[in-house]
PDB file as gemmi writes it, atoms N, CA and C in Angstrom:
CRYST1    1.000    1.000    1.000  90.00  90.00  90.00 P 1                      
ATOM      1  N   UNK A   1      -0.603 -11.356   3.091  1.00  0.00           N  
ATOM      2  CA  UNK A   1       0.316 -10.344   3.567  1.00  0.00           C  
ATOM      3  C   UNK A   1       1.306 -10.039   2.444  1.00  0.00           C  
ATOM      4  N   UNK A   2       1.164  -8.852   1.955  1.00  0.00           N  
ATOM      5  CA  UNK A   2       2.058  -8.437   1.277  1.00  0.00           C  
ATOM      6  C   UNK A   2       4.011  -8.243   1.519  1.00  0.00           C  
ATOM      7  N   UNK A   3       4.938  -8.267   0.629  1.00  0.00           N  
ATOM      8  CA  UNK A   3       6.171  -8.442   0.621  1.00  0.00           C  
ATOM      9  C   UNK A   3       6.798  -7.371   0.533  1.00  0.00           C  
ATOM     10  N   UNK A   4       8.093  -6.994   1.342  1.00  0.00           N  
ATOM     11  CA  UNK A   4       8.789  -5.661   0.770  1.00  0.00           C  
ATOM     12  C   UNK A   4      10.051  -5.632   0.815  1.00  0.00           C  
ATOM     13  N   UNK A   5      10.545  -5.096   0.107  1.00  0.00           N  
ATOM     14  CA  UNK A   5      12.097  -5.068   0.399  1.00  0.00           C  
ATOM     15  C   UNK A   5      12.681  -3.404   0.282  1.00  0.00           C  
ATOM     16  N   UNK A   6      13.534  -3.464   0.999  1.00  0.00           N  
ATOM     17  CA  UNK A   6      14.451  -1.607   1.473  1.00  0.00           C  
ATOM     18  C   UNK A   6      15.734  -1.854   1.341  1.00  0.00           C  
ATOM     19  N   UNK A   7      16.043  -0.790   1.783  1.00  0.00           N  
ATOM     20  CA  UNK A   7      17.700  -0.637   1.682  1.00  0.00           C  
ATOM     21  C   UNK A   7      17.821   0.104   2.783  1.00  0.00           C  
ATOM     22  N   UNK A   8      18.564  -0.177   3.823  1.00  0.00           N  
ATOM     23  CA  UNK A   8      19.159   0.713   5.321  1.00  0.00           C  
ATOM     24  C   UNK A   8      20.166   0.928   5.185  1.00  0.00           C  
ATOM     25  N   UNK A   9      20.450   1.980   6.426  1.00  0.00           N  
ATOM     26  CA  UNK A   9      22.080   1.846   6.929  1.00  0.00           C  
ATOM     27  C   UNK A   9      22.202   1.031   6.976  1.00  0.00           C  
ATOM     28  N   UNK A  10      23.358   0.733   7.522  1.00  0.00           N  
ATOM     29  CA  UNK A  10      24.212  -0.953   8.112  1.00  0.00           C  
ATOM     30  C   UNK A  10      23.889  -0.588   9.304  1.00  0.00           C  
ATOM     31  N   UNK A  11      24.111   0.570   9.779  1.00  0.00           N  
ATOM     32  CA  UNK A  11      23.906   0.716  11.355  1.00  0.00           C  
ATOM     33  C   UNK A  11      22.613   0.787  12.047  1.00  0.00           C  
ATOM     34  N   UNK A  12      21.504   1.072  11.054  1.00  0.00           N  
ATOM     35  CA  UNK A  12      19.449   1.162  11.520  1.00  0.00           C  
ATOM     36  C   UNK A  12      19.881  -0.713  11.681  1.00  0.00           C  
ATOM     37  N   UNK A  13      20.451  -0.859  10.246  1.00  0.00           N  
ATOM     38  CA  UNK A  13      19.787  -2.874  10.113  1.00  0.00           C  
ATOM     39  C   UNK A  13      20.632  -3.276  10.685  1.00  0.00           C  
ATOM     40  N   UNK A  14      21.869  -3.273  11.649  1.00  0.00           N  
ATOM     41  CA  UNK A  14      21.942  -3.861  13.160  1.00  0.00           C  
ATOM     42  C   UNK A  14      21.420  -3.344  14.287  1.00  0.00           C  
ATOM     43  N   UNK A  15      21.046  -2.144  14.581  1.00  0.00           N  
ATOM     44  CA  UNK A  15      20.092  -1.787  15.380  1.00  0.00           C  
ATOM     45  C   UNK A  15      18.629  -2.630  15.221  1.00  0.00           C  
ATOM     46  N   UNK A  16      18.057  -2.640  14.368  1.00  0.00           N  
ATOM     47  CA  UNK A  16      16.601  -3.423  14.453  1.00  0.00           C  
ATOM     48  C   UNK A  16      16.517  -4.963  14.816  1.00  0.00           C  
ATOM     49  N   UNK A  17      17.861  -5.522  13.861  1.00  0.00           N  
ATOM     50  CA  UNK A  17      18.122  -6.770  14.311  1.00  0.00           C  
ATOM     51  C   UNK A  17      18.718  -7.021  15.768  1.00  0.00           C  
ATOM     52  N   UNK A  18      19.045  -6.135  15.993  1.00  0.00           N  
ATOM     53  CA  UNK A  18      19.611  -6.852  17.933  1.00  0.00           C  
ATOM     54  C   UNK A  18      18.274  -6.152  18.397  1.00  0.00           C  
ATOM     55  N   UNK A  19      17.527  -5.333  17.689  1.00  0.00           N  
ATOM     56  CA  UNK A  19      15.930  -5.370  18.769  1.00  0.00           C  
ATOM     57  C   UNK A  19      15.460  -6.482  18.710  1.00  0.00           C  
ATOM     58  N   UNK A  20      15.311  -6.808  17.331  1.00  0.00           N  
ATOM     59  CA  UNK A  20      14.164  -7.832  17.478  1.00  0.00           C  
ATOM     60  C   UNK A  20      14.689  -9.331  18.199  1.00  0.00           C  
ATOM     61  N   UNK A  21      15.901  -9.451  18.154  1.00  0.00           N  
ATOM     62  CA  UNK A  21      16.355 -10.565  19.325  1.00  0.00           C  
ATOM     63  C   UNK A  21      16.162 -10.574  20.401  1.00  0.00           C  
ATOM     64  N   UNK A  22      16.243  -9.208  20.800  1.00  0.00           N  
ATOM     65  CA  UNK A  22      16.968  -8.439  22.059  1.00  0.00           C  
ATOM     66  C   UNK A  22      15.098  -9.111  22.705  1.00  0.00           C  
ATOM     67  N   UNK A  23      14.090  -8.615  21.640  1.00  0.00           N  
ATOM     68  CA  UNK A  23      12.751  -8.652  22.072  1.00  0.00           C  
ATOM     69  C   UNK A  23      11.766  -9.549  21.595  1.00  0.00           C  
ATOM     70  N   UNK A  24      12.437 -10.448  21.067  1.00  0.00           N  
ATOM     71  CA  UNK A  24      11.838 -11.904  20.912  1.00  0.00           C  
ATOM     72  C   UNK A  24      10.835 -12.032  19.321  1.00  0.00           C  
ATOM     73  N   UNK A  25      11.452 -10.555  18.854  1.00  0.00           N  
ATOM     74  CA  UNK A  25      10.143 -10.435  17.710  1.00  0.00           C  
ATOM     75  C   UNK A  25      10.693 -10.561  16.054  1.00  0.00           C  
ATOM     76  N   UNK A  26      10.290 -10.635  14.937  1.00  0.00           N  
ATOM     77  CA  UNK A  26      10.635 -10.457  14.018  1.00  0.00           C  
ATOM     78  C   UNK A  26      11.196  -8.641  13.320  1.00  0.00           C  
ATOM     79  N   UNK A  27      11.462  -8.730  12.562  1.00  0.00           N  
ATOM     80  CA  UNK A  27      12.476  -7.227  12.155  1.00  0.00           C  
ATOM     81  C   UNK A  27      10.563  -6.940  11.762  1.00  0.00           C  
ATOM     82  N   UNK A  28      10.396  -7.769  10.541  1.00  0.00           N  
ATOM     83  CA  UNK A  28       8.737  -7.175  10.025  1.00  0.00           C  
ATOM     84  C   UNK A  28       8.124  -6.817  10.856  1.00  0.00           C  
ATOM     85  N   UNK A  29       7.467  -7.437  12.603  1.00  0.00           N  
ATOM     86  CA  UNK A  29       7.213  -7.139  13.526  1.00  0.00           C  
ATOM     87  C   UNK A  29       7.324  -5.578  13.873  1.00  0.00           C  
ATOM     88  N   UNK A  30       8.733  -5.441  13.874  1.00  0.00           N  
ATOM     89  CA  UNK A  30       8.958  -3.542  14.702  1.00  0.00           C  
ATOM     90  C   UNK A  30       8.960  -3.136  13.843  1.00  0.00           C  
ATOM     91  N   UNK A  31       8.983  -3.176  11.995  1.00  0.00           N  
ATOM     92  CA  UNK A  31       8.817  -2.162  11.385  1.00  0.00           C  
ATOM     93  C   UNK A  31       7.330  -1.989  11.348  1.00  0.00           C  
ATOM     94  N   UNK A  32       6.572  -3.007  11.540  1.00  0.00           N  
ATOM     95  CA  UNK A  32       4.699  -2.775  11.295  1.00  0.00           C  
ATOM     96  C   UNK A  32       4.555  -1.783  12.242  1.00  0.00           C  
ATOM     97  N   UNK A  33       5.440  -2.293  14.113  1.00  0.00           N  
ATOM     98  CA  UNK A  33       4.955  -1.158  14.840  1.00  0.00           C  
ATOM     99  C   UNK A  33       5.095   0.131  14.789  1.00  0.00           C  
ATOM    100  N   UNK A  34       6.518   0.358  14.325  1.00  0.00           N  
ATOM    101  CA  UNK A  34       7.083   1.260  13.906  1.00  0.00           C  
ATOM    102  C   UNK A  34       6.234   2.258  12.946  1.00  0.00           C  
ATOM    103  N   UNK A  35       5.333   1.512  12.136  1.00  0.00           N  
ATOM    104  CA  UNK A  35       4.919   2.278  11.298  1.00  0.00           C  
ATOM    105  C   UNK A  35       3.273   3.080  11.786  1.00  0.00           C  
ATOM    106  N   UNK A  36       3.214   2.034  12.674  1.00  0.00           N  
ATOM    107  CA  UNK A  36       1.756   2.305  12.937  1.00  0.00           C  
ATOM    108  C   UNK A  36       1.884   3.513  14.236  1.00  0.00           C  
ATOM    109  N   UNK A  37       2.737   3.598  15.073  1.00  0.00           N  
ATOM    110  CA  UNK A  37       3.159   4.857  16.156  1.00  0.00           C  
ATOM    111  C   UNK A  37       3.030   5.734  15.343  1.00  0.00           C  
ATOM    112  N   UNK A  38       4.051   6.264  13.772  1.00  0.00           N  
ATOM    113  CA  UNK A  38       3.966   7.395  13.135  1.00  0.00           C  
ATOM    114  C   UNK A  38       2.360   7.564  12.638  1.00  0.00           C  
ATOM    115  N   UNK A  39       1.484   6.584  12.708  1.00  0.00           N  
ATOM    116  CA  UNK A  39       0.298   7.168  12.635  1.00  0.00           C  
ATOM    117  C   UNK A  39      -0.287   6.923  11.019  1.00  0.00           C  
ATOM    118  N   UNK A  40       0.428   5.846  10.319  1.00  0.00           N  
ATOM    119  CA  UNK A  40       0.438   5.981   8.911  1.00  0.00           C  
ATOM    120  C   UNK A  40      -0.663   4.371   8.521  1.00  0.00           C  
ATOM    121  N   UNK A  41      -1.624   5.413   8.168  1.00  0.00           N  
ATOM    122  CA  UNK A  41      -3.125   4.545   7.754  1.00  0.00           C  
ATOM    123  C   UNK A  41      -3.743   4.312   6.648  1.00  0.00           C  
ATOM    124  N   UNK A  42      -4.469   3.203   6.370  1.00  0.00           N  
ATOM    125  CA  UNK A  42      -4.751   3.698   4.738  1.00  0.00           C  
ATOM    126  C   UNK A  42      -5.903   4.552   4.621  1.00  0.00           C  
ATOM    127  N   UNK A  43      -6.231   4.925   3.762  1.00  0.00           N  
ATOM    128  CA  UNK A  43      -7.187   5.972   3.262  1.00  0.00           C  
ATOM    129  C   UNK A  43      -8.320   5.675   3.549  1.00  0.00           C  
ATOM    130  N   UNK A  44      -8.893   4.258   3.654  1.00  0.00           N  
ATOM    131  CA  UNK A  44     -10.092   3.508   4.150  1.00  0.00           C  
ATOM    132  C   UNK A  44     -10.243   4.035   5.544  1.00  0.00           C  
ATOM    133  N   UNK A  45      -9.014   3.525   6.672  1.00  0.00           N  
ATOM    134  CA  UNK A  45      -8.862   3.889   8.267  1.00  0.00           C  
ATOM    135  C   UNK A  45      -9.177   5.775   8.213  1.00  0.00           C  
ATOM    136  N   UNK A  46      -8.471   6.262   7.295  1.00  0.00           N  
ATOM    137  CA  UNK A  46      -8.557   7.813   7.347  1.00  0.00           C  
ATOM    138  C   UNK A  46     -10.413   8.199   7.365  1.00  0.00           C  
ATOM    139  N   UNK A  47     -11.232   7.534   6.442  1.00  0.00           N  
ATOM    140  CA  UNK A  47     -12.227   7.931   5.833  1.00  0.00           C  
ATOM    141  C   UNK A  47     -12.882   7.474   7.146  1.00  0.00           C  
ATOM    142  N   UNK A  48     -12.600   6.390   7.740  1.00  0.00           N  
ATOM    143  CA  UNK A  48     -13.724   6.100   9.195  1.00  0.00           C  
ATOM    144  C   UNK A  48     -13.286   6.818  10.126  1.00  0.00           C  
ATOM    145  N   UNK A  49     -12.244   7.695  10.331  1.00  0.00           N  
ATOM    146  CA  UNK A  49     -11.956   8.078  11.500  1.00  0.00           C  
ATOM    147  C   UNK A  49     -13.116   9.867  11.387  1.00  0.00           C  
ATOM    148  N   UNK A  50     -12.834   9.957   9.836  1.00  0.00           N  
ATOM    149  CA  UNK A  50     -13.685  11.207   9.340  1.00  0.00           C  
ATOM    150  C   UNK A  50     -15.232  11.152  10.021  1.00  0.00           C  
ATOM    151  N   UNK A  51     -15.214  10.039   9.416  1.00  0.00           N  
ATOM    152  CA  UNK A  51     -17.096   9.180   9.903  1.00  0.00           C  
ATOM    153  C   UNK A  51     -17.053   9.054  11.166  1.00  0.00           C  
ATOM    154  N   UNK A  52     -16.204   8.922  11.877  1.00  0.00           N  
ATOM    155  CA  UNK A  52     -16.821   9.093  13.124  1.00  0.00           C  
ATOM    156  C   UNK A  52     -16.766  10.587  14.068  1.00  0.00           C  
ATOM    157  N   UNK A  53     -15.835  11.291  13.445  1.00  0.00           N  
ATOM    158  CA  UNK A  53     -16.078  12.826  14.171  1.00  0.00           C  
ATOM    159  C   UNK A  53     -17.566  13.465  13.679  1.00  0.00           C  
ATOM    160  N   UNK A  54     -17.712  12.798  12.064  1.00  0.00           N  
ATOM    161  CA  UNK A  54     -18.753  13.453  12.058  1.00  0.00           C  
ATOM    162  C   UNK A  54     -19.512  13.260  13.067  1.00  0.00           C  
ATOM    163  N   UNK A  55     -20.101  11.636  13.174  1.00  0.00           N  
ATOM    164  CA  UNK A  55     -21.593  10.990  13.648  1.00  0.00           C  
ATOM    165  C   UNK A  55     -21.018  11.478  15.378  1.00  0.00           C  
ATOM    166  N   UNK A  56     -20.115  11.805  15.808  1.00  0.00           N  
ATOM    167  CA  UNK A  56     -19.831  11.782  17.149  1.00  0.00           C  
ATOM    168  C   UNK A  56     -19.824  13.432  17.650  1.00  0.00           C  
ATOM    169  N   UNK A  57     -19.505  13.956  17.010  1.00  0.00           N  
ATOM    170  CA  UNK A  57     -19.279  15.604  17.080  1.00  0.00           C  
ATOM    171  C   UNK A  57     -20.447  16.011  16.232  1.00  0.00           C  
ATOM    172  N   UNK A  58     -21.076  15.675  15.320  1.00  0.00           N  
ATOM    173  CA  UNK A  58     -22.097  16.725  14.205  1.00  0.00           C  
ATOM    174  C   UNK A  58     -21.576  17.661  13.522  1.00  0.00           C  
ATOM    175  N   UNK A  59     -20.136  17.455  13.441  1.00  0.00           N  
ATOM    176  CA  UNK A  59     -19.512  18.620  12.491  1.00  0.00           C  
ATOM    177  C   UNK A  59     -20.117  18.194  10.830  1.00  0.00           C  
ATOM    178  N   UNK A  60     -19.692  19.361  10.231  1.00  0.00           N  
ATOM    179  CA  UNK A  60     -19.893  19.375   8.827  1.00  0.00           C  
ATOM    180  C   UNK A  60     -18.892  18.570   8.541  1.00  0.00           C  
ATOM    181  N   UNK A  61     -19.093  18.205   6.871  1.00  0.00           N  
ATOM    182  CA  UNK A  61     -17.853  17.582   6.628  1.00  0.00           C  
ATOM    183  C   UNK A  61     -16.270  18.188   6.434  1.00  0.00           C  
ATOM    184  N   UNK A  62     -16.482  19.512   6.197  1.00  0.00           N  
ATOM    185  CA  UNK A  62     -15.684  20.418   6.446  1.00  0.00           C  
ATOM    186  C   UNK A  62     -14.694  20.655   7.502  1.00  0.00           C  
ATOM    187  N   UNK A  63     -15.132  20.592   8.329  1.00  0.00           N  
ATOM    188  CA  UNK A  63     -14.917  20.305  10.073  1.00  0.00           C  
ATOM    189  C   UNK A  63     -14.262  19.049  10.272  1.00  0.00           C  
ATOM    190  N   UNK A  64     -15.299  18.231  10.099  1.00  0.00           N  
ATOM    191  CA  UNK A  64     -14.806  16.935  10.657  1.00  0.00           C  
ATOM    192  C   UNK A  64     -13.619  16.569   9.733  1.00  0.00           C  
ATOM    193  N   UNK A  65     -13.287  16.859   8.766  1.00  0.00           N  
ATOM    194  CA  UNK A  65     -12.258  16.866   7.794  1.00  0.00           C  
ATOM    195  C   UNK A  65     -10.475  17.657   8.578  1.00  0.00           C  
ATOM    196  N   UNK A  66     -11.458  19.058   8.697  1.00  0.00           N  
ATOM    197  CA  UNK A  66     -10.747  19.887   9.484  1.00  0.00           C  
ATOM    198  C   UNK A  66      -9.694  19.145  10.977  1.00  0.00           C  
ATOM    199  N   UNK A  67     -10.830  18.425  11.525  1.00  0.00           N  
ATOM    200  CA  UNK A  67     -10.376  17.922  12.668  1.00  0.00           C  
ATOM    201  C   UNK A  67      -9.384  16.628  12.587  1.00  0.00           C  
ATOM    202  N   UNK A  68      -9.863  15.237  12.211  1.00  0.00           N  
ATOM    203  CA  UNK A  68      -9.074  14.557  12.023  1.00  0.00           C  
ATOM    204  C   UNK A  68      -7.756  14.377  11.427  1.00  0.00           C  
ATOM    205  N   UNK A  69      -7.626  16.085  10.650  1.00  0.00           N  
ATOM    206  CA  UNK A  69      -5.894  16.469   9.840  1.00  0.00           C  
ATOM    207  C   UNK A  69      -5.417  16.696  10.919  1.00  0.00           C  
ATOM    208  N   UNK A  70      -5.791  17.731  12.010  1.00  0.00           N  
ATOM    209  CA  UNK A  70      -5.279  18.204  13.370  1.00  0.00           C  
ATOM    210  C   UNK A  70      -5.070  17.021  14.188  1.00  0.00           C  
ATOM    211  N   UNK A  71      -5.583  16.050  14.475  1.00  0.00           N  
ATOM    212  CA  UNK A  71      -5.763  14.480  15.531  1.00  0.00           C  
ATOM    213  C   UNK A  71      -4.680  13.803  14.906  1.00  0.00           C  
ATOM    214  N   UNK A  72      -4.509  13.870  13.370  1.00  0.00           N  
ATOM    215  CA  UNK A  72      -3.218  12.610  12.574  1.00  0.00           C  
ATOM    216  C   UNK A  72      -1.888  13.447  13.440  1.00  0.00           C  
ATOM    217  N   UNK A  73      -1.901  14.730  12.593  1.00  0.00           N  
ATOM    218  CA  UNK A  73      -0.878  15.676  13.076  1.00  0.00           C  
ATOM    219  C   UNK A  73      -0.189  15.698  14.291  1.00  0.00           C  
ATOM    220  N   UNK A  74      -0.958  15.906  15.214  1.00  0.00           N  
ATOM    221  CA  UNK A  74      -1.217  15.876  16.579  1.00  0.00           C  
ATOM    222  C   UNK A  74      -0.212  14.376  17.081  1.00  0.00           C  
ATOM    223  N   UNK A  75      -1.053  13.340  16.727  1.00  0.00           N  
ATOM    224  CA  UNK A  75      -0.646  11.969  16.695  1.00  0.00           C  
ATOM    225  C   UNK A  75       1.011  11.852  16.025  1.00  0.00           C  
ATOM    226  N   UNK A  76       1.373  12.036  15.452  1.00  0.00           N  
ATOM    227  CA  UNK A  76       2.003  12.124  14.399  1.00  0.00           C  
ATOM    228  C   UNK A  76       3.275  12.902  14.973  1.00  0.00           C  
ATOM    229  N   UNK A  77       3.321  14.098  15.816  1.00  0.00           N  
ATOM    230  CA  UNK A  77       4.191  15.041  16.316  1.00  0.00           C  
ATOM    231  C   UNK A  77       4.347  14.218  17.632  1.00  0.00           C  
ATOM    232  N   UNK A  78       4.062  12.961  18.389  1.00  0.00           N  
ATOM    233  CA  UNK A  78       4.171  13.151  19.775  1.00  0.00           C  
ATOM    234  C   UNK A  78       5.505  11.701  19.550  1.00  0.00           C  
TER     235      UNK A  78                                                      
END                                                                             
């Protein structure tokens, strides 16, 4: 598992820290979730999600390209 370090408000980094008390979890914890709700994948996850509109829909790659920008987006706006 890789290491990171940021810089916050004072006011996000007591907000996260009385979550993660508040919810029994680590700060790393809600930022992983945090990150994964906005929908943010690596390029590997991107390329199978492609592979599967194709093999599941029969779109071109064009398409299926087409589609999964609209599904992140989509994902991404809610």
């Amino acid at each position: 598992m890789s290491r990171l370090t940021i810089t916050l408000d004072d006011n996000l980094h007591r907000a996260i820290k009385e979550t993660a008390a508040r919810q029994g979890r680590s700060i790393g914890q809600i930022i992983e979730e945090s990150l994964r709700l906005r929908g943010i994948k690596s390029m590997e996850s991107a390329r199978e999600l492609v592979a599967r509109a194709r093999s599941q829909a029969r779109y071109d790659e064009k398409m299926a390209i087409r589609l999964a920008t609209e599904e992140t987006r989509a994902h991404r706006a809610q």
